[in-house]
MITI-293455 format. One line per field, with one value per residue (C-alpha): residue number from 1; residue in one letter; x, y, z. Coordinates in steps of 0.25 Angstrom, whole numbers, plus 2048, in hexadecimal, padded with zeros to 3 digits. Example, Ala and Ser with C-alpha at 12.3 -4.5 7.8 and 13.67 -1.06 7.14 Angstrom:
! MITI-293455
n = c(1|2) $
res = c(A|S) $
c1 = c(831|837) $
c2 = c(7EE|7FC) $
c3 = c(81F|81D) $
//
This chain:
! MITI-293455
n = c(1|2|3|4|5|6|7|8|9|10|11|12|13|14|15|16|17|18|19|20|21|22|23|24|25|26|27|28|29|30|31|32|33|34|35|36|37|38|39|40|41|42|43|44|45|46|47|48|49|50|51|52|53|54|55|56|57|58|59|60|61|62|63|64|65|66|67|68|69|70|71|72|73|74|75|76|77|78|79|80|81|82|83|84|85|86|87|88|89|90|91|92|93|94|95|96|97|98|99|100|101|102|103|104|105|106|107|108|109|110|111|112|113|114|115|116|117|118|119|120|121|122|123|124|125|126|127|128|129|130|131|132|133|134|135|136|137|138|139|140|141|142|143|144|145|146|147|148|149|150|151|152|153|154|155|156|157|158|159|160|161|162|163|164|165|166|167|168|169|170|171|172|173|174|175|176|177|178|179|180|181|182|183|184|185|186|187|188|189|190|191|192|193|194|195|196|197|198|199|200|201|202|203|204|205|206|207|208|209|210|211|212|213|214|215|216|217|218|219|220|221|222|223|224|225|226|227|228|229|230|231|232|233|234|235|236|237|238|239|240|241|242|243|244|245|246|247|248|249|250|251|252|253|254|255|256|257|258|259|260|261|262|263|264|265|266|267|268|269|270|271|272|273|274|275|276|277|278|279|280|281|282|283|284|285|286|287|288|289|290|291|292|293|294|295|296|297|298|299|300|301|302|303|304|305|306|307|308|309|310|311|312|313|314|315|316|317|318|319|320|321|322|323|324|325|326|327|328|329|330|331|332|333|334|335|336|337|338|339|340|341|342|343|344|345|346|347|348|349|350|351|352|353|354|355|356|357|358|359|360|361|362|363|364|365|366|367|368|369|370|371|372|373|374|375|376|377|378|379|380|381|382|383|384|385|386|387|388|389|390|391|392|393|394|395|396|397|398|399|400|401|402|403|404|405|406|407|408|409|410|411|412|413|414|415|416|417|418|419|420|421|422|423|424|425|426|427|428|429|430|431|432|433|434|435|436|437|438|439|440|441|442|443|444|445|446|447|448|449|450|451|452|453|454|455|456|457|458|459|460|461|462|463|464|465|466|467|468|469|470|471|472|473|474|475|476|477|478|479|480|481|482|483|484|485|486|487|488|489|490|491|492|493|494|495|496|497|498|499|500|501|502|503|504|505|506|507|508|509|510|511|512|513|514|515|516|517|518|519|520|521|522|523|524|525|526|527|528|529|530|531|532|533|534|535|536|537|538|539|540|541|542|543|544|545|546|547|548|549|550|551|552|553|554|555|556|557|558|559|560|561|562|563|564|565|566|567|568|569|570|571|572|573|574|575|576|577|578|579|580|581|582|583|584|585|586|587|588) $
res = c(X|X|X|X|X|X|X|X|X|X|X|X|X|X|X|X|X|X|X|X|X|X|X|X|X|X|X|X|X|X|X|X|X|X|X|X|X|X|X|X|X|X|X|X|X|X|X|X|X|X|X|X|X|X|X|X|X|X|X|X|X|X|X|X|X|X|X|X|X|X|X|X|X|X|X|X|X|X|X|X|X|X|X|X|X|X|X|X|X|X|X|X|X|X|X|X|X|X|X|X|X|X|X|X|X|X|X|X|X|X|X|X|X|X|X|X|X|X|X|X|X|X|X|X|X|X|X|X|X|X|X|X|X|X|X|X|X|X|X|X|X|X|X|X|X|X|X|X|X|X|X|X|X|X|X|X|X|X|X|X|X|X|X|X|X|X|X|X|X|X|X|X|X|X|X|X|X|X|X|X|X|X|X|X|X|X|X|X|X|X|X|X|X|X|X|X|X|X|X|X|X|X|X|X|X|X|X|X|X|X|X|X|X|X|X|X|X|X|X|X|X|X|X|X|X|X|X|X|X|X|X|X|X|X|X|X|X|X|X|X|X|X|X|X|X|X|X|X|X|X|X|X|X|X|X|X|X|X|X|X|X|X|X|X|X|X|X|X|X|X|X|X|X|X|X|X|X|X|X|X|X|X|X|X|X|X|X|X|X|X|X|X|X|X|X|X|X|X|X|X|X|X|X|X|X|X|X|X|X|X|X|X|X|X|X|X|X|X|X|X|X|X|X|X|X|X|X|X|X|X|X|X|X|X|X|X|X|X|X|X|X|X|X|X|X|X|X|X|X|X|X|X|X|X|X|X|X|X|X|X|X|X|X|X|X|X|X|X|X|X|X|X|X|X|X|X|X|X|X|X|X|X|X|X|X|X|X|X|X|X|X|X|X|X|X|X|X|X|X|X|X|X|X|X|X|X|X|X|X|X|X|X|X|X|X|X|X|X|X|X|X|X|X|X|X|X|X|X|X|X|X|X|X|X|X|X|X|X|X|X|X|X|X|X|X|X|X|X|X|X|X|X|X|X|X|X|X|X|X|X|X|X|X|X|X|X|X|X|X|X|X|X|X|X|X|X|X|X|X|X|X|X|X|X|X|X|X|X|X|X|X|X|X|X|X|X|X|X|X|X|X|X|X|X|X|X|X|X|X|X|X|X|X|X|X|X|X|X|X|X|X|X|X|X|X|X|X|X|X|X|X|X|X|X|X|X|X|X|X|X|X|X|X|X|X|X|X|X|X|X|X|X|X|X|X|X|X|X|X|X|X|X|X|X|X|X|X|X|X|X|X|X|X|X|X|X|X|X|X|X|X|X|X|X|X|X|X|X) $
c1 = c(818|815|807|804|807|801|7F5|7F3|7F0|7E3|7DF|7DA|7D4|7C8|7C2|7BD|7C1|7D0|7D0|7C9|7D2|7DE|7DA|7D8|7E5|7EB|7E6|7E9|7F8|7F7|7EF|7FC|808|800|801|810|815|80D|813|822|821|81D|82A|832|82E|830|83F|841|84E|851|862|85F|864|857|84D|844|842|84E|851|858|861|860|86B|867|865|857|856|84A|840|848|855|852|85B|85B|86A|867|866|86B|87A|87E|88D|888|881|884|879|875|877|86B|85C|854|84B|840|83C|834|82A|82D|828|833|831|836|835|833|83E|848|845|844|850|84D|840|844|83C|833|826|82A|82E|822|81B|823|820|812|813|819|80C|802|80A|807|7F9|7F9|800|7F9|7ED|7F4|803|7F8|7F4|801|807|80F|813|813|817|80E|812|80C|810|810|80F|814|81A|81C|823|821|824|822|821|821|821|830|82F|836|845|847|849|855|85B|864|857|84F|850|84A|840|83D|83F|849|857|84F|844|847|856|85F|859|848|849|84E|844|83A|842|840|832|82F|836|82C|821|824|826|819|812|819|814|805|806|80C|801|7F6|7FB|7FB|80B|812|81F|82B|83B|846|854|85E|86C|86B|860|851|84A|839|833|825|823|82A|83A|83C|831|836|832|839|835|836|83B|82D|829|821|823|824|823|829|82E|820|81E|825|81A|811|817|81C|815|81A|823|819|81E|82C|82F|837|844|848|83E|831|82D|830|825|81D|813|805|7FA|7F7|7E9|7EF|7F6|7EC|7E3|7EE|7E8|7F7|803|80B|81A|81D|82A|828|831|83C|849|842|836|83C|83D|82F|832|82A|81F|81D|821|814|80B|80F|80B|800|7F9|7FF|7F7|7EB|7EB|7ED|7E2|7D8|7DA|7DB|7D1|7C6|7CA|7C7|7B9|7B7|7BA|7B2|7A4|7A6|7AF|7A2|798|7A5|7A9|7B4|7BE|7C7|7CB|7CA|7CF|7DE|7D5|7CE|7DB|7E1|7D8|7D8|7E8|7EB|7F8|7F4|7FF|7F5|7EA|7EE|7EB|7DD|7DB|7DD|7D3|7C9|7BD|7B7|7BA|7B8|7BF|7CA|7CB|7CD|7DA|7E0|7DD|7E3|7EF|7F2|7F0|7FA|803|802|805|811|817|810|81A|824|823|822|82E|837|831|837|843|846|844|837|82D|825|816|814|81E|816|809|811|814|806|7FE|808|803|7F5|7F6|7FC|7EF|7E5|7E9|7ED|7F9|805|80C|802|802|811|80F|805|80D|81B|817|809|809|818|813|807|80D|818|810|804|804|7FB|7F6|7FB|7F1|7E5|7EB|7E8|7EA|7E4|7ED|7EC|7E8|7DA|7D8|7D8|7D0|7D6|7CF|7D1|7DE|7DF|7D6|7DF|7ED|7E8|7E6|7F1|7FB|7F4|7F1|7E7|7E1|7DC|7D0|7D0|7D9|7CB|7C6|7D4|7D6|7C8|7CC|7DB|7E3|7ED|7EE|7F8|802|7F7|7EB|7F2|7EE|7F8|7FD|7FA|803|7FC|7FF|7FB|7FD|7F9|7EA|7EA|7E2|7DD|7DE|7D1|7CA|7CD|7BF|7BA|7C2|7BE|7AE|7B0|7B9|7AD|7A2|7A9|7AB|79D|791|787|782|77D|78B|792|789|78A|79A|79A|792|79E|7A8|7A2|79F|7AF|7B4|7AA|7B0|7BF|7BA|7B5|7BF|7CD|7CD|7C2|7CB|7D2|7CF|7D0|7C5|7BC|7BE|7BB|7AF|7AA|7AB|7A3|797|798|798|78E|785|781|77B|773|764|763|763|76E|775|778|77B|786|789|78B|792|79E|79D|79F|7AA|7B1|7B0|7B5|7C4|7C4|7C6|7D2|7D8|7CF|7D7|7D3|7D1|7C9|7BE|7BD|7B9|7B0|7A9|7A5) $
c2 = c(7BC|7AD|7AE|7BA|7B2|7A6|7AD|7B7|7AC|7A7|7B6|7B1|7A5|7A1|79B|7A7|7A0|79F|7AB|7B3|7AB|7AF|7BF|7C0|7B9|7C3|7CE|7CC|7C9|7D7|7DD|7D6|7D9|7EA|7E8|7E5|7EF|7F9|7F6|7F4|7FD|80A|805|806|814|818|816|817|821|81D|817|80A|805|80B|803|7F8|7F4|7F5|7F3|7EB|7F0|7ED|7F2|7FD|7F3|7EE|7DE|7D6|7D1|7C3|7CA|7D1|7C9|7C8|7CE|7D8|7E0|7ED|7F1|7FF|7FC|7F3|7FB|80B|813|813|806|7FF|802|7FF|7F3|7EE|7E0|7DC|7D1|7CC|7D9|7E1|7F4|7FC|809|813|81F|812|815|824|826|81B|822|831|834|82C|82F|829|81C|81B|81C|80F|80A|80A|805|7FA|7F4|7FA|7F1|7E6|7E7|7EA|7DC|7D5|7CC|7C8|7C5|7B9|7B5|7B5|7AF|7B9|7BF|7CD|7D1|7D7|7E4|7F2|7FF|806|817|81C|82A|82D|820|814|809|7FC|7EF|7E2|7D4|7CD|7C2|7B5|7B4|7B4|7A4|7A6|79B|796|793|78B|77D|784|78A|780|774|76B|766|757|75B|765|767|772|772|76F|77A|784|780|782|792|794|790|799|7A4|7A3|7A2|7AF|7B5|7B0|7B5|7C2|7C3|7C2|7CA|7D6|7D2|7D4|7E0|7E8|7E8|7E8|7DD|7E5|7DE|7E6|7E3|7E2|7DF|7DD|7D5|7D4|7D3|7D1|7D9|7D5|7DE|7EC|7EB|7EA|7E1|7D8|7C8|7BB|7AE|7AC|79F|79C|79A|7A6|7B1|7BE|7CE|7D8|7E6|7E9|7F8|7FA|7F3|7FF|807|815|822|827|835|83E|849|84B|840|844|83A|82E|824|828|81B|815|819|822|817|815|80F|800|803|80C|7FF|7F6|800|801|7F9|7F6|7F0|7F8|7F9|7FA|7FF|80A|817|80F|80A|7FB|7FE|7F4|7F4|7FB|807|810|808|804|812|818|80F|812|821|81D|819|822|82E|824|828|836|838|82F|828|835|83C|832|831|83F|840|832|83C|848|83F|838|842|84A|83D|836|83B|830|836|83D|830|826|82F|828|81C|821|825|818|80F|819|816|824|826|831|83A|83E|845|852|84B|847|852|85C|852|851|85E|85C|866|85D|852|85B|85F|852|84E|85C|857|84A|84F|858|84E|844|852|851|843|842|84F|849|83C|844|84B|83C|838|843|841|831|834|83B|830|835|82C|834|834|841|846|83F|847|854|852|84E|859|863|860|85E|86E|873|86C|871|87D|88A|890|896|889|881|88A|888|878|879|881|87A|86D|86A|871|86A|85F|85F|861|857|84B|84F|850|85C|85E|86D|870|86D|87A|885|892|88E|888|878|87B|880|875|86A|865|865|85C|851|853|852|843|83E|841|83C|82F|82E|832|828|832|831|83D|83F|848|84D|859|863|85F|864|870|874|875|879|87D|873|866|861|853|84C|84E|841|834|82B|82A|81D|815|810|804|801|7F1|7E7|7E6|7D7|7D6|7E3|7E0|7EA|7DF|7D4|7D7|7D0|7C7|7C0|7C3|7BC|7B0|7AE|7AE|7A3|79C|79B|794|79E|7A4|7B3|7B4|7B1|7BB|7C5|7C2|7C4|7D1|7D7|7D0|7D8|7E6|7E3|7E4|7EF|7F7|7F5|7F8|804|809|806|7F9|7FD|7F8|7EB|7DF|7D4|7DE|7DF|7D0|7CE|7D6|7CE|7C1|7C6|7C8|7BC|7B4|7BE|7BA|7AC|7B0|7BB|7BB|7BD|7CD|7D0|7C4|7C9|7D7|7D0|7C8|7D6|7DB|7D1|7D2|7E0|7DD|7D3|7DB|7E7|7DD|7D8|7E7|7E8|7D9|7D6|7C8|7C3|7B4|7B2|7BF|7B8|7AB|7B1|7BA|7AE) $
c3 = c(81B|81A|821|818|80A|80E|811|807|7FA|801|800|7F1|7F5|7EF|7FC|807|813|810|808|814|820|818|816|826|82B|81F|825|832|82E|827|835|83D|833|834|842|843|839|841|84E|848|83B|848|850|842|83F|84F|84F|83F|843|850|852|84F|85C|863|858|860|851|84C|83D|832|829|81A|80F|807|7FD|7FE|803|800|80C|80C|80D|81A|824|835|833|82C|839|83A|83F|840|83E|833|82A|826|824|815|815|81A|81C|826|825|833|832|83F|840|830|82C|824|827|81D|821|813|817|817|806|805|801|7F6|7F3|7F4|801|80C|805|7F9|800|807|7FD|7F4|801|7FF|7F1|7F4|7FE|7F2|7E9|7F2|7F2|7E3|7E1|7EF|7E9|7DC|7E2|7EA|7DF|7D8|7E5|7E7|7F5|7FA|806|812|814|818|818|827|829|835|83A|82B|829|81F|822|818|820|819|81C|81C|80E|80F|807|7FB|7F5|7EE|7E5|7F1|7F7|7EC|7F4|802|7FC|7F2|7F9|801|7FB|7FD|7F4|7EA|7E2|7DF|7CF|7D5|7DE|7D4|7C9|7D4|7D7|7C7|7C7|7D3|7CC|7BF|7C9|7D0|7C0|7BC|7C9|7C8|7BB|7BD|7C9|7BF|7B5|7C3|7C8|7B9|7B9|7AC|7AC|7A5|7A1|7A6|7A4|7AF|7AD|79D|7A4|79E|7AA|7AA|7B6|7B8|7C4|7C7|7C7|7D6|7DA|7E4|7E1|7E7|7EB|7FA|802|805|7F6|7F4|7EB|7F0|7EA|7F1|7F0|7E6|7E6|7D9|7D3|7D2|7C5|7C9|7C4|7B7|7BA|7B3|7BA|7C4|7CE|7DA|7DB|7D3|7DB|7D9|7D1|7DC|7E5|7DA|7D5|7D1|7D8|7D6|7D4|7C6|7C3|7C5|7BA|7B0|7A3|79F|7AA|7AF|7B1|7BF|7BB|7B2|7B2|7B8|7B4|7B3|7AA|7A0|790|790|799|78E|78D|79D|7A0|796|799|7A9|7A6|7A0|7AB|7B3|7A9|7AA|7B9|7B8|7AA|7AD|7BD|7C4|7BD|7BF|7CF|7CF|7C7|7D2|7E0|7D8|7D6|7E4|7EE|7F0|7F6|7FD|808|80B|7FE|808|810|801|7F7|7F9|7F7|7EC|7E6|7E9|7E1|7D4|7D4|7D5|7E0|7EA|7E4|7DB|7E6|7DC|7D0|7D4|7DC|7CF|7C8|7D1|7D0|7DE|7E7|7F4|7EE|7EA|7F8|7FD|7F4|7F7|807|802|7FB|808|813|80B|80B|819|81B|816|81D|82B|828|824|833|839|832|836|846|843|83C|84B|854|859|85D|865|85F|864|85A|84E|853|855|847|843|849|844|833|839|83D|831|82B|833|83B|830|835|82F|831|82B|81F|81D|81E|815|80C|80E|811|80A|7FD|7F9|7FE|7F3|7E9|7EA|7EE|7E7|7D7|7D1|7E0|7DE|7D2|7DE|7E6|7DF|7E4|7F3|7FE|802|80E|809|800|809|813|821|827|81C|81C|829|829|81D|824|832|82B|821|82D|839|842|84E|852|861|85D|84C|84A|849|855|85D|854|858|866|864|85A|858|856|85F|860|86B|860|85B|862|858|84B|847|83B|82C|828|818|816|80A|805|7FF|80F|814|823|825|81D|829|830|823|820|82F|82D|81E|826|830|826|81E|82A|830|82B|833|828|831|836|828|822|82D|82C|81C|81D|828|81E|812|81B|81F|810|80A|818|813|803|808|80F|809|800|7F6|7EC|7F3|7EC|7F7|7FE|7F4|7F2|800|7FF|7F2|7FC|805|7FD|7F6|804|809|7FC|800|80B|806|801|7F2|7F0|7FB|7F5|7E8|7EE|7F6|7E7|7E1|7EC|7EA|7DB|7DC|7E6|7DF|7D2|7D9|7DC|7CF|7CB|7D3|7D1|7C5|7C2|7D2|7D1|7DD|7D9|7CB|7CF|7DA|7CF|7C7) $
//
């Protein structure tokens, strides 16, 4: 954690060379902190339900009651004879990385999907807030999420304590140098610091500050209610515990359970677009005085998604579905950076005219069907003890017949497990069925590419090619099942091949190999752009450097295309962060 926050301010610096040194050391912390979650996050999983006493990685316990990252303590290892069941939770902290397993909070959230997925809210909430908590100087802590055998696991990097008043003359200074009342005037001026940060950060991220009273207390919340924010031992200023700050969908139809606005939320990208802040707390007991208001201008939004987002998307896919053939692997992407959750595939897909497109997100809407009973089947295979990966495959191939192979068991899946699947997890998807059956609506074999990638499978030879010569599919069809691992975007670590060709060209003074490097460098960015960061603005900021290096070295008419290029790239940033110091200056 201390390398990481040192680092991560020169990311906005105005000079290359320490901006670009910084981003590659980032990214190889972020390649190493991936590469230790995957070897101990796998172990975790493996032996989740196994007696404690036969656990190589054996656990700590935490009370029930949730304790910060600075509380977590050596002694608070777990003791049988100590603890009652009920009474603690399961916490992993190996190597200063702290593993939360999700289905520690489904009983919290209702059931393990809804976990996972408040899971996942909290590291898009981290990279909604990355590049402004920098500039703010605020801290957030490295974490990813990691998938495995139908497992979520959160893994974040273990904070420094909490500077609490006791501690004012250690963290502020020695008895010799600094008294009692100095040291809490500097506590009090530190406190108003983090308010004021706080509040421009609020005022970044399109978040509406609300007062609450608590304890005939009038209280002023700047972020959502259950934000986490302390001053650490080391002097910075730390966030944690952020995914409430994305504001929860307003209950325009039922809501199973009484925690959906927990983990029922709205894209960043919606939030970003809304023209007025939003209350992160809306439809909660903590909206504040202007519940009515908050809460209207929260549906709002919400019905500007549904009339006018939606809608458009879908006249988007009907124009370019036809000429594109990548929309089956891009249109979670697509969906992403339109702000529309993927919950509403039967929203879009009632919008949308097309017929191949409309094929696609029914593919789309199945194989997520599919996905979530696949995990389901691994989780049930862990919560046995089995760590056999023969059994996972067993499993694997068994949903891969039922989609693939007609059968009177594959009919009965498909009508006892797909069809409720669709409508539960899909809104309006039923509207798309008509009078036919799924199984003649999809396309098999799409369904089939998206759940091999969504679940990490590796395939010996693709499932036609056996069935062609057999028909089955059977358990060693399957050469592995690999994890998925979904970390912070403030440094993509596929961007680290050029972030060292941009290093070296600003490095040498042989003008054929720093134009040779800047060219790689640019091809390097453009490759990530295309593929997954089309909208990732330290990318597109990256890619705008590039060309502007590249330009000076150019003749006059491929000059002044590489000057276009950059302009267009740094306008295309300033559309995502539009207040971005360092693009504003570089624009002139």
């Amino acid at each position: 954690n201390e390398e990481w926050q040192t680092l991560l301010p020169k990311v906005l610096s105005r000079h290359l060379s320490t901006k670009y040194i910084a981003m590659r050391k980032l990214a190889e912390i972020q390649e190493n902190f991936h590469s230790t979650i995957s070897i101990l996050g796998k172990r975790i999983i493996e032996e989740y339900k196994m007696p404690y006493i036969h656990k190589s990685l054996k656990p700590n316990a935490l009370p029930n009651r949730r304790k910060g990252m600075g509380e977590l303590d050596a002694n608070d290892v777990l003791k049988q004879h100590t603890y009652k069941e009920g009474q603690w939770r399961h916490v992993y902290v190996f190597s200063n990385i702290r593993f939360e397993v999700t289905d520690e909070d489904a009983d919290f959230y209702e059931d393990v999907d809804s976990a996972a997925k408040a899971a996942s809210n909290e590291l898009r909430a981290v990279n909604l807030l990355g590049f402004d908590a920098i500039e703010q100087e605020l801290c957030l802590p490295l974490c990813a999420i990691l998938d495995y055998r139908g497992y979520r696991v959160l893994c974040t990097a273990v904070l420094p304590d909490m500077a609490e008043p006791k501690d004012l003359i250690d963290v502020y200074g020695h008895a010799a140098e600094l008294g009692d009342e100095e040291a809490s005037t500097a506590w009090e001026d530190q406190q108003k610091k983090l308010h004021q940060r706080l509040s421009r950060l609020g005022v970044a991220a399109n978040i509406k500050p609300h007062v609450i009273r608590v304890d005939d207390v009038i209280e002023e919340v700047i972020m959502a209610s259950d934000v986490q924010m302390f001053i650490g031992k080391d002097r910075k200023q730390y966030l944690m515990s952020v995914r409430r700050v994305l504001p929860p969908e307003p209950p325009t139809y039922p809501m199973q359970g009484d925690s959906w606005h927990l983990w029922r939320t709205v894209r960043p990208e919606l939030l970003m677009s809304s023209p007025t802040p939003v209350n992160p707390d809306c439809f909660t007991n903590f909206c504040g005085r202007k519940n009515r208001e908050d809460n209207k201008a929260l549906r709002m939004m919400f019905n500007r998604l549904k009339k006018n987002v939606i809608p458009g998307f879908a006249h988007f896919l009907d124009q370019h579905s036809e000429d594109d053939p990548t929309v089956e692997s891009r249109l979670s992407i697509m969906m992403h950076r339109h702000g529309i959750n993927m919950r509403f595939l039967g929203i879009v897909g009632r919008a949308v005219t097309g017929t191949r497109v409309r094929r696609v997100i029914i593919s789309e809407i199945v194989a997520r069907v599919l996905k979530h009973d696949l995990r389901k089947r691994w989780r049930n295979q862990v919560d046995k003890g089995q760590s056999s990966s023969l059994a996972y495959a067993t499993r694997a191939v068994l949903v891969f017949n039922y989609l693939l192979i007609r059968s009177p068991e594959s009919d009965d899946y498909w009508e006892k497990t797909v069809g409720p699947g669709i409508r539960e997890c899909f809104i309006g998807a039923i509207a798309l069925k008509g009078d036919q059956s799924w199984q003649k609506l999809v396309d098999k074999q799409a369904v089939a590419r998206r759940l091999t990638q969504m679940a990490g499978i590796v395939w010996v030879r693709w499932p036609t090619q056996v069935l062609a010569e057999r028909d089955k599919l059977m358990s060693p069809d399957i050469l592995d099942i690999k994890e998925r691992i979904k970390g912070g975007s403030v440094v993509p670590p596929e961007c680290n091949p050029g972030y060292s060709f941009m290093i070296e060209a600003l490095r040498t003074d042989h003008t054929p190999l720093k134009i040779a490097c800047l060219k790689s460098a640019s091809d390097s960015f453009e490759k990530c752009l295309a593929v997954r960061l089309g909208t990732h603005p330290g990318v597109l900021s990256s890619s705008g450097d590039a060309q502007l290096e590249l330009s000076s070295f150019l003749q006059f008419f491929p000059s002044r295309a590489a000057l276009e290029r950059a302009e267009n790239a740094y306008r295309r940033a300033l559309c995502v962060r539009p207040q971005w110091k360092e693009i504003l200056q570089r624009l002139g």
